[in-house]
C-alpha positions as CSV (number, residue, x, y, z in Angstrom):
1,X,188.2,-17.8,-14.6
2,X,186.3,-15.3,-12.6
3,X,184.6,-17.7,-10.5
4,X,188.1,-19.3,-9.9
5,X,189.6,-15.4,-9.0
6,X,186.4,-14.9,-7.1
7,X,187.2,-18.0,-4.6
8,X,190.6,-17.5,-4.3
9,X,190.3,-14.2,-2.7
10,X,187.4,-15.2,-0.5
11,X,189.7,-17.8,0.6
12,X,192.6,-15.5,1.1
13,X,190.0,-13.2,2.9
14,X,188.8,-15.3,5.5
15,X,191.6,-14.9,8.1
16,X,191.5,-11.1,8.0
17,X,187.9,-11.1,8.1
18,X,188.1,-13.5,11.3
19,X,190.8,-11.0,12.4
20,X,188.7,-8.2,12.5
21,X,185.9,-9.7,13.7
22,X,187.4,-11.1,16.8
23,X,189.0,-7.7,17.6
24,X,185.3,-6.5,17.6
25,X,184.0,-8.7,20.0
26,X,186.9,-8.8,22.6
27,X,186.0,-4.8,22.6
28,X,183.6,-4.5,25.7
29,X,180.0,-3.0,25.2
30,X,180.2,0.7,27.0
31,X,177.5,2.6,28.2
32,X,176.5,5.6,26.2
33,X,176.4,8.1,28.8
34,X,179.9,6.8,29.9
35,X,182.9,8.7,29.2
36,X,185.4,6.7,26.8
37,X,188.9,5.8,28.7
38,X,192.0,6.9,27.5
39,X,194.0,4.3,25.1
40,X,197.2,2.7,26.7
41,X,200.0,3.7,24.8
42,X,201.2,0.2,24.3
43,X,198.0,-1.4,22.7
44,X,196.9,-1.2,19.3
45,X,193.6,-0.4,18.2
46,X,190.5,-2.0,16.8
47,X,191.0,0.3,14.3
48,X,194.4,-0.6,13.3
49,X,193.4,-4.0,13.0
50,X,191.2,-2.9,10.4
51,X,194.0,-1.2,8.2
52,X,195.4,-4.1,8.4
53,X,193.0,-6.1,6.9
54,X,192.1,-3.9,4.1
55,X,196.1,-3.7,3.4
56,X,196.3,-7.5,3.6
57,X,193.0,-8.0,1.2
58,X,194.4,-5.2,-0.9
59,X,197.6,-7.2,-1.1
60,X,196.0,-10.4,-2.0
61,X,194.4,-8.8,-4.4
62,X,196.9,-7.1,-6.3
63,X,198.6,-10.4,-6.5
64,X,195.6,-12.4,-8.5
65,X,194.9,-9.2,-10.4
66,X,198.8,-9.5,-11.3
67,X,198.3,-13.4,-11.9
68,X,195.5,-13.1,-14.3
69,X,197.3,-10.1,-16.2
70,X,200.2,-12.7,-17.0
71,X,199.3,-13.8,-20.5
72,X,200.0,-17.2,-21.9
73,X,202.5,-18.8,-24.3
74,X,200.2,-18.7,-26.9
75,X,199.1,-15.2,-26.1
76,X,202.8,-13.6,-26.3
77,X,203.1,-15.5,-29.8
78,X,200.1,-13.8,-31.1
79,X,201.4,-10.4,-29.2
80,X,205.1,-10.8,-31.4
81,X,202.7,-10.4,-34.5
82,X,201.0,-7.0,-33.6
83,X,202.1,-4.2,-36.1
84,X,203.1,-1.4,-34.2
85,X,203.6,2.3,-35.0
86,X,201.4,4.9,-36.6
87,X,198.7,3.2,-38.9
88,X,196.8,5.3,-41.4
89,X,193.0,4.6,-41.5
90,X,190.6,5.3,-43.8
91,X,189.2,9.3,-43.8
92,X,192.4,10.5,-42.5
93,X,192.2,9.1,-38.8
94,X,195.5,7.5,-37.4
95,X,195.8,4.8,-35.3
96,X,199.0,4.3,-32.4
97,X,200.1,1.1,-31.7
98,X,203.3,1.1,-28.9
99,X,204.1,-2.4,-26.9
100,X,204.1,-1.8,-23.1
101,X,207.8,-2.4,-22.2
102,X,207.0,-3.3,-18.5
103,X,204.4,-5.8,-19.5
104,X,204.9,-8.0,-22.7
105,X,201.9,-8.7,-24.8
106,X,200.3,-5.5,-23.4
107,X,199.9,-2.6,-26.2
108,X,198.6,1.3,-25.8
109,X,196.1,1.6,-28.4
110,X,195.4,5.7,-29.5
111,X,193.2,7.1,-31.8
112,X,192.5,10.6,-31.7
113,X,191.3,11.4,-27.5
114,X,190.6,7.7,-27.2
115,X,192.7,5.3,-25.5
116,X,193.2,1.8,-24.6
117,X,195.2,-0.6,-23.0
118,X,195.0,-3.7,-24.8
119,X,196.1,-7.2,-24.7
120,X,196.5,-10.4,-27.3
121,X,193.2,-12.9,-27.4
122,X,193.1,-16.4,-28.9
123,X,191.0,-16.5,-32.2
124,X,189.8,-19.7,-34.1
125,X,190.1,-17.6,-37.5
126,X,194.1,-16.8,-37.0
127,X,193.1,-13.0,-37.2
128,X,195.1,-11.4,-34.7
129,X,192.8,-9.8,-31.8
130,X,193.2,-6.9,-28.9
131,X,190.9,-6.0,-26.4
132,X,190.8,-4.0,-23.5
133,X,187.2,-5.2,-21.7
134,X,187.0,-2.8,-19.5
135,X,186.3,-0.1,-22.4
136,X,184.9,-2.7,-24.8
137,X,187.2,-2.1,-27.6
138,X,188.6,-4.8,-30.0
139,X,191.4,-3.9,-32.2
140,X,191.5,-6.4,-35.0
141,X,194.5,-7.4,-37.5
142,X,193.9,-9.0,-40.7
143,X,196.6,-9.6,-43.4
144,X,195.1,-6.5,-45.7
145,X,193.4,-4.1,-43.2
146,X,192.9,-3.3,-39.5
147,X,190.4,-2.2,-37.6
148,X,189.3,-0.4,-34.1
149,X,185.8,-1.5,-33.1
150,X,183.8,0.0,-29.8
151,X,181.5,-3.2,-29.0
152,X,179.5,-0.9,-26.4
153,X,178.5,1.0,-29.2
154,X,178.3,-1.4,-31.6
155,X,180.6,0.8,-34.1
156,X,183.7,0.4,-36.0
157,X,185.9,3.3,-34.3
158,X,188.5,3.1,-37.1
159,X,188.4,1.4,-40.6
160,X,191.1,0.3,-43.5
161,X,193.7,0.7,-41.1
162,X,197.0,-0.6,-42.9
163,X,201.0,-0.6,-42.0
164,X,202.6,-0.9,-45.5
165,X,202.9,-4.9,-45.5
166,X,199.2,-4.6,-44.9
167,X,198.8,-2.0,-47.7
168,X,200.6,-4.4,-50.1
169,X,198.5,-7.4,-49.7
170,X,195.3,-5.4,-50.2
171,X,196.4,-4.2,-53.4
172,X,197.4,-7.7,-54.6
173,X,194.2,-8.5,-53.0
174,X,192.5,-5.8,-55.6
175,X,194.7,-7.5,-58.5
176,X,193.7,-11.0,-58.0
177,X,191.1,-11.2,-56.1
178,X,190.9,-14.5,-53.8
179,X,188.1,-17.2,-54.9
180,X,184.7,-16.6,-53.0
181,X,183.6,-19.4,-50.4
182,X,180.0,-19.3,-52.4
183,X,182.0,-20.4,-55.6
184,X,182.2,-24.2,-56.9
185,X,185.9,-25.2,-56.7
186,X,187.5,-25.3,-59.8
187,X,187.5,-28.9,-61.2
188,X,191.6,-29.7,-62.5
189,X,192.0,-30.6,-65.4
190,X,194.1,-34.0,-66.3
């Protein structure tokens, strides 16, 4: 996907560039002992033509950076899922999740004087996922307990988090516990 981003604005770029550089070499070479002429009032300058392309490139790419922020069907699904609100971790800490109103599937992730902005990720495993790459954090959502992990550290951030449905499966968790991969299945009797 980056590759893809990456030709896309060098394609988008290549008429401003070509802009700019024309505008350089219609200027004509002046001596430097030569005193520089006054500017017609009318005609724009090289300058100008510069802005211009920088406002044109900047344009272009706020509109891929908007195209790749739009998540996917799938994406949203898994972002309906999030729980949301003031989780209680383990050790005291809290966790705060709030949904970005301007941008569905985005989420504000807060835990103590760190912050995130976060967004849904596919999983093979069905545990909901977060991230925000940029900072390297992964918030992840598993039917008993959630979790804040810093993968630039290497370190879970916040542990045990749990909104009340998530408290409730742990303790039935604790109560019947479920069968361990490593066990033999249990052979049925007829």
């Amino acid at each position: 996907m980056n590759r893809l981003t990456a030709t896309c604005l060098a394609l988008l770029l290549m008429p401003a560039v070509a802009l700019a550089q024309t505008a350089a070499a219609d200027k004509p070479a002046a001596k430097a002992a030569a005193k520089p002429k006054a500017k017609p009032a009318g005609k724009a300058s090289s300058s100008t033509s510069r802005v211009e392309a920088k406002s044109t490139a900047n344009q272009m790419a706020t509109g891929i950076i908007a195209a790749e922020a739009a998540l996917s069907p799938a994406e949203l699904s898994i972002a309906e899922r999030v729980h949301i609100g003031r989780l209680p971790c383990e050790l005291g800490a809290f966790v705060e999740l709030t949904a970005d109103t301007k941008a569905p599937g985005y989420f504000d992730v807060q835990t103590g004087k760190l912050r995130y902005r976060m967004f849904p990720v596919e999983t093979t495993t069905g545990a909901i996922r977060l991230e925000d790459k940029r900072a390297g954090a992964v918030w992840l959502q598993l039917a008993n307990k959630s979790m804040l992990m810093d993968q630039k550290l290497g370190k879970r951030v916040a542990d045990e988090c749990a909104n009340p449905a998530q408290a409730a499966v742990a303790e039935a968790l604790k109560k019947n516990p479920a069968p361990s991969l490593l066990d033999s299945p249990a052979t049925e009797k007829k």
